[in-house]
Backbone as XML, in Angstrom:
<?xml version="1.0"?>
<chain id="A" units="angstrom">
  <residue number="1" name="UNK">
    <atom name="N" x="0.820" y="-1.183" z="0.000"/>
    <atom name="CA" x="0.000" y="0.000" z="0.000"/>
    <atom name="C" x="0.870" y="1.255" z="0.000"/>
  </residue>
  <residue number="2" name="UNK">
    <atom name="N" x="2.021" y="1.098" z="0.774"/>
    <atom name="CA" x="2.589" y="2.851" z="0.916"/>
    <atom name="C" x="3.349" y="3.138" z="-0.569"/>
  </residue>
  <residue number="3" name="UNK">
    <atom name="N" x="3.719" y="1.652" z="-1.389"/>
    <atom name="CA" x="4.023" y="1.799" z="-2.439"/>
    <atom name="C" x="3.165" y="2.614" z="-3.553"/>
  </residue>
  <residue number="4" name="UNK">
    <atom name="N" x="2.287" y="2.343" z="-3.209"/>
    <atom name="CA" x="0.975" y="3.111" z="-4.337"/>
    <atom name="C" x="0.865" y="4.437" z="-3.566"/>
  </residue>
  <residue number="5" name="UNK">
    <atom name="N" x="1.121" y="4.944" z="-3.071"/>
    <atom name="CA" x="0.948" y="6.444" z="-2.102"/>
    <atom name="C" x="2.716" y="6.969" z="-2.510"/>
  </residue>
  <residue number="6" name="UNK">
    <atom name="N" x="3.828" y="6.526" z="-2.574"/>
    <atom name="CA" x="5.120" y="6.897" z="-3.067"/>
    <atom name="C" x="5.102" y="7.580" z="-4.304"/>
  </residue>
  <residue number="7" name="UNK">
    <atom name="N" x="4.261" y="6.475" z="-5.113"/>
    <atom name="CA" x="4.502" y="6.667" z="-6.462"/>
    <atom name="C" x="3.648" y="8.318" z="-6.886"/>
  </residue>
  <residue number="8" name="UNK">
    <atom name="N" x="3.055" y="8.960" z="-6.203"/>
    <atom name="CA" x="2.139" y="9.648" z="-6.262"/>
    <atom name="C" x="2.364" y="10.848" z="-5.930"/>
  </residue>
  <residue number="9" name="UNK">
    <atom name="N" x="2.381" y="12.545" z="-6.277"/>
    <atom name="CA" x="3.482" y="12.953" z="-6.080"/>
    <atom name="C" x="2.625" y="13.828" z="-4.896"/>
  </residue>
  <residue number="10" name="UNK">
    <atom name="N" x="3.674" y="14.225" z="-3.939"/>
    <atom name="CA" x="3.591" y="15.202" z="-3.144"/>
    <atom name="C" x="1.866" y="15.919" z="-3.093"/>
  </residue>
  <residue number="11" name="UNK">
    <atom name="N" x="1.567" y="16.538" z="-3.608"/>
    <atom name="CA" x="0.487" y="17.488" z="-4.003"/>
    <atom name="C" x="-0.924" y="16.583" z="-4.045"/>
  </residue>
  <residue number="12" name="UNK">
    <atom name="N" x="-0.761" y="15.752" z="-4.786"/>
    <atom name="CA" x="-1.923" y="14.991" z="-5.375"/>
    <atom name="C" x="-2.570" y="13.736" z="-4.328"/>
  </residue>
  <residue number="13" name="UNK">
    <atom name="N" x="-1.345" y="13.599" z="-3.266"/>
    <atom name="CA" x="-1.816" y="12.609" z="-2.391"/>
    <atom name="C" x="-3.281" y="12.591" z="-1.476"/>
  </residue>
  <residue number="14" name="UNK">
    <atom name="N" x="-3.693" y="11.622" z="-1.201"/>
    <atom name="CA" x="-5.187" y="12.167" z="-0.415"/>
    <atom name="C" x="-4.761" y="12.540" z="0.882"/>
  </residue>
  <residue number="15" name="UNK">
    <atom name="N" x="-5.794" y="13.514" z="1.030"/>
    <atom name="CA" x="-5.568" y="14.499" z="2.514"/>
    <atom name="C" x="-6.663" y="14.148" z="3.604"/>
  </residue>
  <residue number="16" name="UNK">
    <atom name="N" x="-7.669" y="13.464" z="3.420"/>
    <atom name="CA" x="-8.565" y="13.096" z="4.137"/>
    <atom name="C" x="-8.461" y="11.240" z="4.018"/>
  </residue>
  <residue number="17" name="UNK">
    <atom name="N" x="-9.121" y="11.316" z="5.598"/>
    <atom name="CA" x="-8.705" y="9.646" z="5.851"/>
    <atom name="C" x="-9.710" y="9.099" z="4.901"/>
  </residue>
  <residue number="18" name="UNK">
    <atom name="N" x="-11.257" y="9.604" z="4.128"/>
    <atom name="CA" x="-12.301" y="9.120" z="3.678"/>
    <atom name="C" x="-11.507" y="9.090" z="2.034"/>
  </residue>
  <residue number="19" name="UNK">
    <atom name="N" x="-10.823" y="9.929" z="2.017"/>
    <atom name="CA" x="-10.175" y="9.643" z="0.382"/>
    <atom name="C" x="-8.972" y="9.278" z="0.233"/>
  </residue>
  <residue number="20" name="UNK">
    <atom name="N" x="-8.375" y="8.772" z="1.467"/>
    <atom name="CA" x="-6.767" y="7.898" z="1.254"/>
    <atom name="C" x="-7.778" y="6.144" z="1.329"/>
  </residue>
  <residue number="21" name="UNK">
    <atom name="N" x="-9.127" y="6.224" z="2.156"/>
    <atom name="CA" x="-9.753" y="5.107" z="2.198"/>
    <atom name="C" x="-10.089" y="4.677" z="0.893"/>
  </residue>
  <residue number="22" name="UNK">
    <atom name="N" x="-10.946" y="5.712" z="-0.001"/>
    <atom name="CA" x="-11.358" y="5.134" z="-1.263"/>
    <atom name="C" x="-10.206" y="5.088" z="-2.270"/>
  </residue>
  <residue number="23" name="UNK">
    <atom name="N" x="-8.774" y="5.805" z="-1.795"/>
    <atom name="CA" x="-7.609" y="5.785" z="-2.855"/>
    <atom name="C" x="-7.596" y="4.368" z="-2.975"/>
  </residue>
  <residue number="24" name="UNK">
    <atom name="N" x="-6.979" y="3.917" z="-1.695"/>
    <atom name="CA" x="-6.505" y="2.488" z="-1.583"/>
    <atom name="C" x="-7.387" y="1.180" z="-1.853"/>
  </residue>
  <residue number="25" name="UNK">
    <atom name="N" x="-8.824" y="1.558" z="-1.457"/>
    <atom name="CA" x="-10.173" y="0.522" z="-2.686"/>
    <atom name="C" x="-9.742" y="0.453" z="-3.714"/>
  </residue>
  <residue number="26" name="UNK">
    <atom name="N" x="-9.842" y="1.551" z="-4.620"/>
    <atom name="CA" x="-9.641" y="2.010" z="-5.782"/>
    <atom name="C" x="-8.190" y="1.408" z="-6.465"/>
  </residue>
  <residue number="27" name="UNK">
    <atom name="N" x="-6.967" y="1.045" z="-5.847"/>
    <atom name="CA" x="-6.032" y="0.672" z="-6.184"/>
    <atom name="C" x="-5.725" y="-1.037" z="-6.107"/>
  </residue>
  <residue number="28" name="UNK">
    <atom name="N" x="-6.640" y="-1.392" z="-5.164"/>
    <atom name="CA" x="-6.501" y="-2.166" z="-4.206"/>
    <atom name="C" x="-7.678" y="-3.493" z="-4.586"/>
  </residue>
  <residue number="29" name="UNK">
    <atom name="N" x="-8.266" y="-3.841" z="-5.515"/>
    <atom name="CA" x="-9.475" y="-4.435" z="-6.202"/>
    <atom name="C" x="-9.728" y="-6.118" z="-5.387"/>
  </residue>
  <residue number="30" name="UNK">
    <atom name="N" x="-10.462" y="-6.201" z="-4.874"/>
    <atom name="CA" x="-10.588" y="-7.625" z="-3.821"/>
    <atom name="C" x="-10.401" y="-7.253" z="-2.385"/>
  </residue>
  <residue number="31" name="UNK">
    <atom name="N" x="-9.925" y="-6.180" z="-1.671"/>
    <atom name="CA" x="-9.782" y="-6.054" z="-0.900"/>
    <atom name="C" x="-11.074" y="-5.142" z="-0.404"/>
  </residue>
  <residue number="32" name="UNK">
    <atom name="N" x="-11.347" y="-5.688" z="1.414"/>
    <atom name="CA" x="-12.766" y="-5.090" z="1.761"/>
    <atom name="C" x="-12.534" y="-4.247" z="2.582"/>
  </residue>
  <residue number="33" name="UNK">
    <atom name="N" x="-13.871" y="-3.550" z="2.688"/>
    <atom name="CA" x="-13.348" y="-2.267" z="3.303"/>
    <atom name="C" x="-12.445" y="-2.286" z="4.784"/>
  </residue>
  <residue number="34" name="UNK">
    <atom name="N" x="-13.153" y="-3.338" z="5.563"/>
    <atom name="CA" x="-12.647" y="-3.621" z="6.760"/>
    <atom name="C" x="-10.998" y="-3.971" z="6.783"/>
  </residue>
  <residue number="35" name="UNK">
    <atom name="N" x="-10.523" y="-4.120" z="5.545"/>
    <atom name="CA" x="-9.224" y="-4.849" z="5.749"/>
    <atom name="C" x="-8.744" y="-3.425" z="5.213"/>
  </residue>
  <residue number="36" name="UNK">
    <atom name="N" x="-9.239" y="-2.552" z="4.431"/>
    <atom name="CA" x="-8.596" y="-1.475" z="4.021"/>
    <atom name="C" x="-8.269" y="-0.183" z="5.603"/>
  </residue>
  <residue number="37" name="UNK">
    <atom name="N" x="-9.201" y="0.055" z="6.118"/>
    <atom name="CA" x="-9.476" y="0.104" z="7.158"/>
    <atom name="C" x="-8.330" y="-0.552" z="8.029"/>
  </residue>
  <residue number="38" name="UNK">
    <atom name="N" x="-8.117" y="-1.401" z="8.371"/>
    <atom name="CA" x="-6.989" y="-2.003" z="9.167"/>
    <atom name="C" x="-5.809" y="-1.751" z="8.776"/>
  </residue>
  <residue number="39" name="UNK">
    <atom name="N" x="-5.916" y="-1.471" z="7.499"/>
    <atom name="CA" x="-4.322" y="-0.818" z="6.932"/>
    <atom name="C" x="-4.206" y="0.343" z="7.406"/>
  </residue>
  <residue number="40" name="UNK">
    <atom name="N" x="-5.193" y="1.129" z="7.440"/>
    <atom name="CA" x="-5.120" y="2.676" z="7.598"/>
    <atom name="C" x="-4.549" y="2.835" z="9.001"/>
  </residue>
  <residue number="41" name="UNK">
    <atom name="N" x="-5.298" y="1.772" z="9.868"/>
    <atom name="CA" x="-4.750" y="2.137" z="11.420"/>
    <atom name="C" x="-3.447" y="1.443" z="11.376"/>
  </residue>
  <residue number="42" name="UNK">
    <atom name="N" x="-2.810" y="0.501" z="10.467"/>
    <atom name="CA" x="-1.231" y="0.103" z="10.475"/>
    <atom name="C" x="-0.576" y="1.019" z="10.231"/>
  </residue>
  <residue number="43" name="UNK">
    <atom name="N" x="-1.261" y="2.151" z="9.153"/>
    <atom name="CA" x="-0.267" y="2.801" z="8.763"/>
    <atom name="C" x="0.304" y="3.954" z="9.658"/>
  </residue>
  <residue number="44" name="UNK">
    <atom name="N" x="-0.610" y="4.035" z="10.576"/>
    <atom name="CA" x="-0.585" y="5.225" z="11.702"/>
    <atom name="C" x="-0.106" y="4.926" z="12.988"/>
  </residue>
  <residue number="45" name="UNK">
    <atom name="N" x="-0.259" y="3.596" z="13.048"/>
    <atom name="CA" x="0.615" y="3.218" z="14.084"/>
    <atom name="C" x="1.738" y="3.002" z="13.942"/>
  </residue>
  <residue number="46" name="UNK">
    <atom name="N" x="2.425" y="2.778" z="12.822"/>
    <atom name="CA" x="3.525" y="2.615" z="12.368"/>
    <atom name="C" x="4.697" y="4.088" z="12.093"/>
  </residue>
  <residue number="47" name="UNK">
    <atom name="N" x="3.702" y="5.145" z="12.206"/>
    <atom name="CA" x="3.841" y="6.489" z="12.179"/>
    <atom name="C" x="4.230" y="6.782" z="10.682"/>
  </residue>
  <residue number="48" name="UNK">
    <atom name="N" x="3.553" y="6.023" z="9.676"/>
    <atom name="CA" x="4.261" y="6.028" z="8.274"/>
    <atom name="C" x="3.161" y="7.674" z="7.795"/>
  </residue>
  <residue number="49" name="UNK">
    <atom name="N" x="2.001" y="7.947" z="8.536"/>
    <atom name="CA" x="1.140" y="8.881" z="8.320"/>
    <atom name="C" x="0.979" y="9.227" z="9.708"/>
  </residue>
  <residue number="50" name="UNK">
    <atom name="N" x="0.060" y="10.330" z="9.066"/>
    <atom name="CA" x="-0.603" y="10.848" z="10.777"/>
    <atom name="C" x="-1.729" y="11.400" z="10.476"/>
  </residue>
  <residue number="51" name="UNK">
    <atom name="N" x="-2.419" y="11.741" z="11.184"/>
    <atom name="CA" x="-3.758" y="12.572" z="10.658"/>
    <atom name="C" x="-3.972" y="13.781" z="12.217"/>
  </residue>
  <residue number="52" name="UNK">
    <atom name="N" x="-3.917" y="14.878" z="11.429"/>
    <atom name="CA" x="-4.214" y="16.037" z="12.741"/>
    <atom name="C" x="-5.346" y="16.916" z="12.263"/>
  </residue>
  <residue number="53" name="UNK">
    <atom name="N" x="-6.005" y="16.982" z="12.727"/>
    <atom name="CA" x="-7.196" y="17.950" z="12.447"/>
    <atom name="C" x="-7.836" y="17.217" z="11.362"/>
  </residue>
  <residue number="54" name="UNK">
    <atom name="N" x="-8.145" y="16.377" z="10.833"/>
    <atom name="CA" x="-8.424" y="15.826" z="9.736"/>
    <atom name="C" x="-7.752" y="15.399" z="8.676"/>
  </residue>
  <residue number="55" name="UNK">
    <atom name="N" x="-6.577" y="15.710" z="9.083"/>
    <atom name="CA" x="-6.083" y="15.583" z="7.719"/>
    <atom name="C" x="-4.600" y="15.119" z="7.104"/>
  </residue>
  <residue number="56" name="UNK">
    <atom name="N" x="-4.471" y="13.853" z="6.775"/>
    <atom name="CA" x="-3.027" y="13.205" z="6.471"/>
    <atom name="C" x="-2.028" y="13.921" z="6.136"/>
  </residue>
  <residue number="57" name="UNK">
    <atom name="N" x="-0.847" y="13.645" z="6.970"/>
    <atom name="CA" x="0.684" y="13.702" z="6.481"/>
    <atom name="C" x="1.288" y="12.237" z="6.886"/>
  </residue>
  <residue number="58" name="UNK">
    <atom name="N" x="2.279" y="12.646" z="5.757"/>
    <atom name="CA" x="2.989" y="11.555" z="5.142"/>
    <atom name="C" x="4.240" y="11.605" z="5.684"/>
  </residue>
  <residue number="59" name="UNK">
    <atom name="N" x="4.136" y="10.356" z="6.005"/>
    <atom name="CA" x="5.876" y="10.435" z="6.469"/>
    <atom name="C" x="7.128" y="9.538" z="6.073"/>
  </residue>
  <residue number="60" name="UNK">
    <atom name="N" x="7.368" y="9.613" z="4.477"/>
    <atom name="CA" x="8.259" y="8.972" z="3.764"/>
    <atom name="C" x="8.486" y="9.724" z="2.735"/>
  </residue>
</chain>
């Protein structure tokens, strides 16, 4: 997943957790929401993102 968010440049990345959610559907074809969802909280626990006030930064 953070591979498909790398490739993507700076600017264009999603800024809200509801459209990094449908990015990664959208990239991501077989996978359900609940498991997409579980990525999102890996990715934040992992501190690879963050979300403050609403709204994702990236941290790679």
């Amino acid at each position: 997943m953070k591979e498909s968010l790398i490739k993507i440049a700076v600017k264009n990345r999603p800024k809200k957790r509801s459209s990094l959610i449908g990015f990664l559907g959208s990239h991501n074809k077989g996978i359900s929401k609940k498991d997409i969802d579980s990525i999102v909280e890996h990715l934040l626990k992992k501190k690879i993102i963050s979300e403050e006030n609403g709204v994702i930064k990236y941290s790679f």
